[in-house]
C-alpha positions as CSV (number, residue, x, y, z in Angstrom):
1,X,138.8,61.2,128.5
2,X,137.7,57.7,128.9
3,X,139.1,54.6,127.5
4,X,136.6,52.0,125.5
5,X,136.5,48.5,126.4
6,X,136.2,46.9,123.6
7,X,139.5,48.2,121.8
8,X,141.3,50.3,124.3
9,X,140.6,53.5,122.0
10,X,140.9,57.2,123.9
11,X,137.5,59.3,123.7
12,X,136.5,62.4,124.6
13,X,133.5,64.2,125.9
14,X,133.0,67.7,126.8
15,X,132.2,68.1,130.3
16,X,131.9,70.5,133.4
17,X,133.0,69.8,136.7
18,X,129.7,70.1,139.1
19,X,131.3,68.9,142.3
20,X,134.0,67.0,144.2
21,X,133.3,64.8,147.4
22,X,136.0,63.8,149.7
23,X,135.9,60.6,152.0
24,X,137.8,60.2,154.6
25,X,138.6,58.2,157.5
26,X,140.1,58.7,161.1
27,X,142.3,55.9,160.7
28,X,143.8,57.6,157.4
29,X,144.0,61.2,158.4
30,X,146.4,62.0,155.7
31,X,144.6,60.1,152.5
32,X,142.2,61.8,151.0
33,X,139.8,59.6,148.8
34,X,138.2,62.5,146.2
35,X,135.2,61.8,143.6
36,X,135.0,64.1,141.3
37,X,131.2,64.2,139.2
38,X,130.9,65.7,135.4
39,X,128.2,66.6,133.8
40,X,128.7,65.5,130.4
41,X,127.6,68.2,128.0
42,X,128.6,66.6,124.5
43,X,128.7,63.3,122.7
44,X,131.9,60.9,123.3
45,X,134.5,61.7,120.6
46,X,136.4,58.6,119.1
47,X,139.1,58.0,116.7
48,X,140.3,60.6,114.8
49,X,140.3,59.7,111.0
50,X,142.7,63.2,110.0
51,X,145.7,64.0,107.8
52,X,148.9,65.8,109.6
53,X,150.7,67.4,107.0
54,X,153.7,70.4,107.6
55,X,152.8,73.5,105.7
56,X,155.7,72.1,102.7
57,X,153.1,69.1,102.6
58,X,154.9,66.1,104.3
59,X,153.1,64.5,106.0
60,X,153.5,63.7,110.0
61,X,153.3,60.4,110.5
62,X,154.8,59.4,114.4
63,X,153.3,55.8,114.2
64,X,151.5,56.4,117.4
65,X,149.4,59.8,117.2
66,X,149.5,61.1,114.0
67,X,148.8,58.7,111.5
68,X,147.8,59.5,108.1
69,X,143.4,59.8,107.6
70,X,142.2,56.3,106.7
71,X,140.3,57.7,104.1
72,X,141.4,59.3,100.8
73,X,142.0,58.7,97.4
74,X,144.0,59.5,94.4
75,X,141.9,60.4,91.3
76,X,142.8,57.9,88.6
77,X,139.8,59.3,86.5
78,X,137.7,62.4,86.7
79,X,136.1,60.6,89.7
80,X,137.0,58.9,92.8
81,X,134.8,57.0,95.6
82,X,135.5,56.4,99.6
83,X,134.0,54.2,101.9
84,X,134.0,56.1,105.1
85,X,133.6,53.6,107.9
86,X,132.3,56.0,111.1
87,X,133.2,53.4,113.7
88,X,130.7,55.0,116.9
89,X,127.2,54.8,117.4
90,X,126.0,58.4,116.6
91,X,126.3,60.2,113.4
92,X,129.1,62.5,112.3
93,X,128.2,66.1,111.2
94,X,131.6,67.8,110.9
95,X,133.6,66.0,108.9
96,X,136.0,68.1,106.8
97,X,136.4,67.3,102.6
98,X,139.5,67.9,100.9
99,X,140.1,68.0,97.1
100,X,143.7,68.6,96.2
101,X,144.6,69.4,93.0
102,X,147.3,67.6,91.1
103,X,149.7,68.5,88.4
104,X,147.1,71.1,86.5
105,X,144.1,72.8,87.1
106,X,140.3,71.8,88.9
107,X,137.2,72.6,88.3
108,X,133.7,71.8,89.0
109,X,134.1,69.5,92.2
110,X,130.7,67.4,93.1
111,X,130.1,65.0,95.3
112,X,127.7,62.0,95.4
113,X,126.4,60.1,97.8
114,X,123.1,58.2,99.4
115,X,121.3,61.8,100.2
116,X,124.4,63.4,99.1
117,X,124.1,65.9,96.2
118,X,126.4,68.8,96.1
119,X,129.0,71.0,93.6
120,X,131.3,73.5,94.5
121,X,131.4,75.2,90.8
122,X,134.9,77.2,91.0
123,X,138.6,76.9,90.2
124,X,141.5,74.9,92.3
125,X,144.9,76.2,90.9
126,X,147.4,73.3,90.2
127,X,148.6,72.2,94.3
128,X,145.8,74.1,95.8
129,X,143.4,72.5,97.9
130,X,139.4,73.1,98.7
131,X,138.2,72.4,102.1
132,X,135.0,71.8,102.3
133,X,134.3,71.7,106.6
134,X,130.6,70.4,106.8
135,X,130.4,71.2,110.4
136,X,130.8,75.1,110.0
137,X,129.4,75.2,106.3
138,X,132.2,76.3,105.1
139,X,133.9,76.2,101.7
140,X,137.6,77.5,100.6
141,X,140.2,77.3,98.2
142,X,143.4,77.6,99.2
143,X,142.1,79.5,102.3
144,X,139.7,82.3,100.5
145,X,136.1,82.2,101.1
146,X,134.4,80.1,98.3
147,X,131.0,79.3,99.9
148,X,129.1,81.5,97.3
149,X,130.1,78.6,94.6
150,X,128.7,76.5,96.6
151,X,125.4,74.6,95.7
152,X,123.3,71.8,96.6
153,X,121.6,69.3,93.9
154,X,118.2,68.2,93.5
155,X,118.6,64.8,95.0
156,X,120.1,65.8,98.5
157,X,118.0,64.7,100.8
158,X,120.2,65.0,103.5
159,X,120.0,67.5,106.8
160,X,123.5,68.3,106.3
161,X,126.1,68.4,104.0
162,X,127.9,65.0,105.0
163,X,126.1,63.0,107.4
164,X,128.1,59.8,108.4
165,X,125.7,57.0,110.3
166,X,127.3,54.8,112.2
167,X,128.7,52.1,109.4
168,X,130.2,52.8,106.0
169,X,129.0,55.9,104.4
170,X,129.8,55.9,100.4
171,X,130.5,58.5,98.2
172,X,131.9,59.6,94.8
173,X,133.5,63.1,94.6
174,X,133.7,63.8,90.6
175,X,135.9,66.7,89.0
176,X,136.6,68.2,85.6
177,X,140.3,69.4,84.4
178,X,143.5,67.7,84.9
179,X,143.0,64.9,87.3
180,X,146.4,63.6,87.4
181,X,148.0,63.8,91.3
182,X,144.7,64.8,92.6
183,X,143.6,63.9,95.7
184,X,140.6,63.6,98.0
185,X,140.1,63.3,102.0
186,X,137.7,63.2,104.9
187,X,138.4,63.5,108.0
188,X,136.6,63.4,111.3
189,X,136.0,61.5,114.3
190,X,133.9,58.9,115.3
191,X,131.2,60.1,117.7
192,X,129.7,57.9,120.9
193,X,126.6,58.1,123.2
């Protein structure tokens, strides 16, 4: 863990322990001075843009750690856009994508985006969510397997599924059915050299 300069934000890197050096003096027999070196294996790990919610769907929300994703929306039409603002200096290739269904029924979920071009073509029960975790390539509603529904369009141009440069990121997730109460979230952490 490290703390950045410029806002006091926590990160995180993955890293392994390749040695410890002690200095010490004869005057200070009993104080040990140790160094210890990491080998960073990963990229720095930023601010977490997430939603903690209990499993009846409040949401925990301490003020300090657990504060609600910055970036969702409620669908006032059969579509609904975010700015995702990925605050580090690499790009993000795990986010998770959440599409909540409202009072009724979902269908037909796409998602637009610079490069961005892809549907999910399958059915989100009224309260059920589909979680669509770009990092794993995985898709599910309401925890089955739903990957097979799964389809990229014609203009994604894109490596990934979701891949957030540094900066705002735009997109427009689209559904047919009853939009009413339904929601959509990303979340994922900025990433740092």
């Amino acid at each position: 863990y490290r703390t950045a300069n410029n806002d006091a934000t926590v990160q995180q890197a993955l890293a392994r322990l390749v040695s410890v050096d002690v200095q010490r003096s004869v005057e200070h027999s009993y104080h040990f001075e140790l160094i210890f070196n990491f080998l960073q294996l990963g990229p720095w790990r930023g601010n977490s843009h997430s939603d903690w919610r209990f499993d009846s769907g409040e949401l925990l929300d301490d003020g300090l750690t657990f504060d609600a994703t910055d970036f969702q929306a409620t669908f006032a039409s059969v579509s609904a856009g975010l700015t995702l603002l990925n605050s580090g200096n690499l790009p993000v290739e795990d986010a998770i994508l959440t599409v909540t269904a409202g009072s009724g029924t979902i269908s037909n979920v796409a998602v637009v985006g610079t490069g961005i071009d892809w549907q999910i073509l399958t059915t989100v029960a009224a309260g059920q969510s589909l979680v669509v975790d770009c990092g794993s390539r995985s898709v599910q509603v309401n925890g089955t397997d739903a990957y097979r529904n799964f389809s990229l369009g014609n203009n994604h141009s894109l490596r990934n599924w979701l891949y957030l440069e540094p900066g705002n990121t735009v997109i427009t997730t689209t559904l047919t059915g009853t939009y009413t109460g339904a929601q959509v979230s990303v979340a994922f952490r900025d990433r740092w050299a």
